[in-house]
Each structure stands twice: as C-alpha cells, then as structure tokens.
DSSP file (Angstrom, degrees, kcal/mol; ACC not computed):
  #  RESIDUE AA STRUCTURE BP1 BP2  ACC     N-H-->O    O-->H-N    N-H-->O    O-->H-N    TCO  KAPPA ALPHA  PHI   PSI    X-CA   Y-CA   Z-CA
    1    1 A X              0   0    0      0, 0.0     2,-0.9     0, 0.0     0, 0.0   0.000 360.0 360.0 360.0 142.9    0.0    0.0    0.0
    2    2 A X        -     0   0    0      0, 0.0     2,-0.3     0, 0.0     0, 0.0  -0.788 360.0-178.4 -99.9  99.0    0.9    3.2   -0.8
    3    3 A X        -     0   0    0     -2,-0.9     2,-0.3     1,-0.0     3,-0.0  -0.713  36.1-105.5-105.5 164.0    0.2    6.1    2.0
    4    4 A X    >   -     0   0    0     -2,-0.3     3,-0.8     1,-0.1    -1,-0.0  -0.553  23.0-124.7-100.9 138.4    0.9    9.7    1.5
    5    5 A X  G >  S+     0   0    0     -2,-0.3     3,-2.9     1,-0.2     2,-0.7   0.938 107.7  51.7 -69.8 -50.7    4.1   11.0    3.3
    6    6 A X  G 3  S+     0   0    0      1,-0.3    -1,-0.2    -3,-0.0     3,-0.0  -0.117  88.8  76.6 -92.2  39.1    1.9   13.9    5.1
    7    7 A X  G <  S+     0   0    0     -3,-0.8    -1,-0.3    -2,-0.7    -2,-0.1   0.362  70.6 105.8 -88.9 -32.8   -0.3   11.7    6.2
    8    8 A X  S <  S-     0   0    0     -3,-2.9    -3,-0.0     1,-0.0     0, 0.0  -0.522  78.2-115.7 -90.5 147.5    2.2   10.4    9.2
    9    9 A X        -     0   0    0      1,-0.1     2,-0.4    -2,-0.1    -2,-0.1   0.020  41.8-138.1 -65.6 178.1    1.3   11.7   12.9
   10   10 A X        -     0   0    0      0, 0.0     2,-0.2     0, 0.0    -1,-0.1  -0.986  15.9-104.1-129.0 159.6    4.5   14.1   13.9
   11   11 A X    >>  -     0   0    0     -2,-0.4     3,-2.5     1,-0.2     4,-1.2  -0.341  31.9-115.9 -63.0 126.3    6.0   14.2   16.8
   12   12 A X  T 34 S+     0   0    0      1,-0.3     4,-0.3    -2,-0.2    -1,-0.2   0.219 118.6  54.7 -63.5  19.8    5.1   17.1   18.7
   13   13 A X  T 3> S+     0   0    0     -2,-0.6     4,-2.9     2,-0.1    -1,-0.3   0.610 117.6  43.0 -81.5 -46.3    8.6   18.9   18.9
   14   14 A X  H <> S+     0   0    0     -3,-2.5     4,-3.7     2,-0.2     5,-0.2   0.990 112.1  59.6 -76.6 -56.9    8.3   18.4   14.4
   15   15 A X  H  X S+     0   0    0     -4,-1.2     4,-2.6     1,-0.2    -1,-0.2   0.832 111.6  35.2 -29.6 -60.1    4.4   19.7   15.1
   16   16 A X  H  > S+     0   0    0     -4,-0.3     4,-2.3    -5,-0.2    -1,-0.2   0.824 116.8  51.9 -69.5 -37.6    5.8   23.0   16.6
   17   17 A X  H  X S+     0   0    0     -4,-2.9     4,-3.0     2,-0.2    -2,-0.2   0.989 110.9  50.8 -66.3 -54.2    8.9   23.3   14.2
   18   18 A X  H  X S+     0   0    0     -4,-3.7     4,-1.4     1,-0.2    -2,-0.2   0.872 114.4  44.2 -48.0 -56.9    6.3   22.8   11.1
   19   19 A X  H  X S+     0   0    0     -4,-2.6     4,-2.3     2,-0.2     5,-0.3   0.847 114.6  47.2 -45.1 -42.8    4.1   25.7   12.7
   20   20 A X  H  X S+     0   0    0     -4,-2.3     4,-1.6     2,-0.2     5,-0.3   0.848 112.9  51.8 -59.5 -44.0    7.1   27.9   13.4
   21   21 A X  H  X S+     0   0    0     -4,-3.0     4,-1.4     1,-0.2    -2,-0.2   0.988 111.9  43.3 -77.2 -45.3    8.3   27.2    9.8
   22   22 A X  H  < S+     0   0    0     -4,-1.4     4,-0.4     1,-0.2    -2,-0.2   0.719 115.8  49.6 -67.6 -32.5    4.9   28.1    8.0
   23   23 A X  H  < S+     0   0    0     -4,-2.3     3,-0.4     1,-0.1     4,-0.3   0.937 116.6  33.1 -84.6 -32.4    4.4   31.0   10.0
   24   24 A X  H  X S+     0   0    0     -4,-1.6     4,-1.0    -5,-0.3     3,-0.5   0.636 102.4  82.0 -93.2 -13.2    8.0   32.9    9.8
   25   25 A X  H  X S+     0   0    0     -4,-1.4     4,-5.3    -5,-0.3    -1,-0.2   0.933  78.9  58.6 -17.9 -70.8    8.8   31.9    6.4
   26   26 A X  H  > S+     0   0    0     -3,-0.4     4,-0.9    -4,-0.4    -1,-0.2   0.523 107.6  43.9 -75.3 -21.9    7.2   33.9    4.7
   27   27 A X  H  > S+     0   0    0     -3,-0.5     4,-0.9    -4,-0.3    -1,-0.3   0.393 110.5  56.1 -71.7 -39.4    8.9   36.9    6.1
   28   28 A X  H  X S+     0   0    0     -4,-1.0     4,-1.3     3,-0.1     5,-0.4   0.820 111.1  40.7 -89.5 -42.7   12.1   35.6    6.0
   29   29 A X  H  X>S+     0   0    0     -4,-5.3     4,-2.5    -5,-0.4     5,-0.8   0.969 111.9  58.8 -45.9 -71.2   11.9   34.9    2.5
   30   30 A X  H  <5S+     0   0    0     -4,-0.9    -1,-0.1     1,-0.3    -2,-0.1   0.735 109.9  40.4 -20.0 -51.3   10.3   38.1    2.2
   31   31 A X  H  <5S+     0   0    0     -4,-0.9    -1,-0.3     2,-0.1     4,-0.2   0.916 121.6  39.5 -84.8 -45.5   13.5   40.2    3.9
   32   32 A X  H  <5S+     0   0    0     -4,-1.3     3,-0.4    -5,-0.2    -2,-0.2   0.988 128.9  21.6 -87.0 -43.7   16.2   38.4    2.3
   33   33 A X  T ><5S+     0   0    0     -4,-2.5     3,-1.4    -5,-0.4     4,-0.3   0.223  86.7 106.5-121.1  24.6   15.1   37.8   -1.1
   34   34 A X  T 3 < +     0   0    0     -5,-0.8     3,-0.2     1,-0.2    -1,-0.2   0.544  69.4  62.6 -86.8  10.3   12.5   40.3   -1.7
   35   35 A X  T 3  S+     0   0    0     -3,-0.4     3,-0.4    -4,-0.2    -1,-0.2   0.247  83.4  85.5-112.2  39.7   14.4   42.7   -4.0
   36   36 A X    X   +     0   0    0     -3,-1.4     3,-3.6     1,-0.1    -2,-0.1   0.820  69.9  73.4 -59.5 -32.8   14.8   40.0   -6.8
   37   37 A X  T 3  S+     0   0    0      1,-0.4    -1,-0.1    -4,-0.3    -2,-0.1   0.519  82.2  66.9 -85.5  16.2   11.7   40.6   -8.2
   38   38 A X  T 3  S+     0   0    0     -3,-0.4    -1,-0.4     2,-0.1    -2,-0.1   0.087  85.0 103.7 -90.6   5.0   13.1   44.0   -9.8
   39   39 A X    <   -     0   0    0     -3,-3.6     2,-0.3     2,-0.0     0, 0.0  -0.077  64.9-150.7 -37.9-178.9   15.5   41.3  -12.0
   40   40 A X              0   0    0      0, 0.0    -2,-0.1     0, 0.0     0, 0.0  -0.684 360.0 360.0-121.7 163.7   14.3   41.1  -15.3
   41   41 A X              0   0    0     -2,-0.3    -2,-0.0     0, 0.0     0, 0.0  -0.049 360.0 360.0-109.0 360.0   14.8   37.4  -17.5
C-alpha cells in the first residue's frame, strides 16, 4: 500500500517546528530575497 508521506502523525517537537516554519517563512523569504523581483529574464 501506498500512504501519502503527510499523512504520518508528527511528533510534537516536528508539530511546533512545522508551525514555526509556515508562519515565519514567509517573512524571511520576504527580507532576504525580496528585491529579486526587480530582475528582469
């Protein structure tokens, strides 16, 4: 049988790191590589 990787419980230390990463990402992306999108191709 084939199960789907994000299916599996995590351990609640991985639970809190997953939250931690989805919320501050996005912001951290944001600050470091947000004046690329003045590049041009």
């Amino acid at each position: 049988n084939v199960v789907h990787p994000l299916s599996k419980l995590l351990s609640p230390a991985a639970e809190a790191f997953r939250y931690f990463v989805l919320e501050h990402a996005e912001g951290y992306l944001s600050k470091t590589f947000g004046g690329m999108h003045d590049l041009k191709a």
